[in-house]
C-alpha positions, 0 to 999 in steps of 0.5 A: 827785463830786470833792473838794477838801481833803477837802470835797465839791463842792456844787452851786450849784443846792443852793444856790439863794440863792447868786447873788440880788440881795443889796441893792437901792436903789429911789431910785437904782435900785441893784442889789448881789449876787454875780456868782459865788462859786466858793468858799464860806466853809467852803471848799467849791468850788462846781459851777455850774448846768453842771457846771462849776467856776472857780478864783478866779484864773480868776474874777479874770481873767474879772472884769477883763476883763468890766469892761475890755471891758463894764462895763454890764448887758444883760437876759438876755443878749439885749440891752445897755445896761439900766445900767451896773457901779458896784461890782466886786470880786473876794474872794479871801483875800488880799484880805479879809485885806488889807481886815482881813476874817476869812477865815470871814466872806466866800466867795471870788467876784465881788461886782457892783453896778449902776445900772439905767437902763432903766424896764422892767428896773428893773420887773423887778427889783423885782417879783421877775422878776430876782431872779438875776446871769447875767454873760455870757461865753465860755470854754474848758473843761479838764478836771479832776482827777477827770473833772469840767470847769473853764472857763477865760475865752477 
């Protein structure tokens, strides 16, 4: 397995916590988490369910353009229009530094929010049903140092 700084790559599937619904608000049918983290506090990069990795300004490119060409919720990647982004923030380092953020408090990633406008998909996430983000996307893959594969956003 490939290292970097000297720490070695963990799984996100290791780490099956990584990527759930943080917070929800039932009222206004809110929904907070983690789109993607791709680097975690300690400073471990992460390898995903696909054996893939992304650079956090690769993850900052892919989340703006996510949220220029969408900016709403699907369900399982087969249907839209279930809600839309109200909250989208890429932390990279020099973003929580700028916020007065400690860098050993925040991983660097993708933080989402989202309204739930459709009464089935909210069922869902309150029942346990949905419990993960799966921003959809396409991408080509490059490889890496080491022989393990990056994505990068088409």
């Amino acid at each position: 397995m490939e290292t970097r700084n000297n720490k070695q790559l963990t799984k996100a599937r290791d780490q099956p916590h990584s990527l759930t619904v943080i917070k929800s608000d039932g009222d206004r049918r809110l929904v907070f988490g983690w789109a993607n983290v791709a680097v975690r506090v300690d400073g471990e990069q992460i390898v995903d369910w696909q054996e893939d990795i992304i650079d956090i300004a690769e993850l900052e490119k892919a989340a703006y353009g996510y949220m220029a060409e969408f900016g709403t919720a699907g369900e399982m990647h087969r249907r839209g229009g279930v809600g839309r982004v109200i909250e989208s923030i890429v932390f990279t380092k020099e973003k929580a530094a700028a916020l007065g953020i400690p860098p050993d408090i925040l991983p660097e990633g993708w933080w989402i929010g989202f309204q739930i406008t459709d009464e089935a998909v909210w069922e869902k996430i309150k029942n346990g049903e949905y419990s993960m983000f799966s921003i959809e996307g396409t991408a080509v893959r490059e490889p890496v140092e080491g022989g393990d594969t990056g994505w990068q956003p088409s």
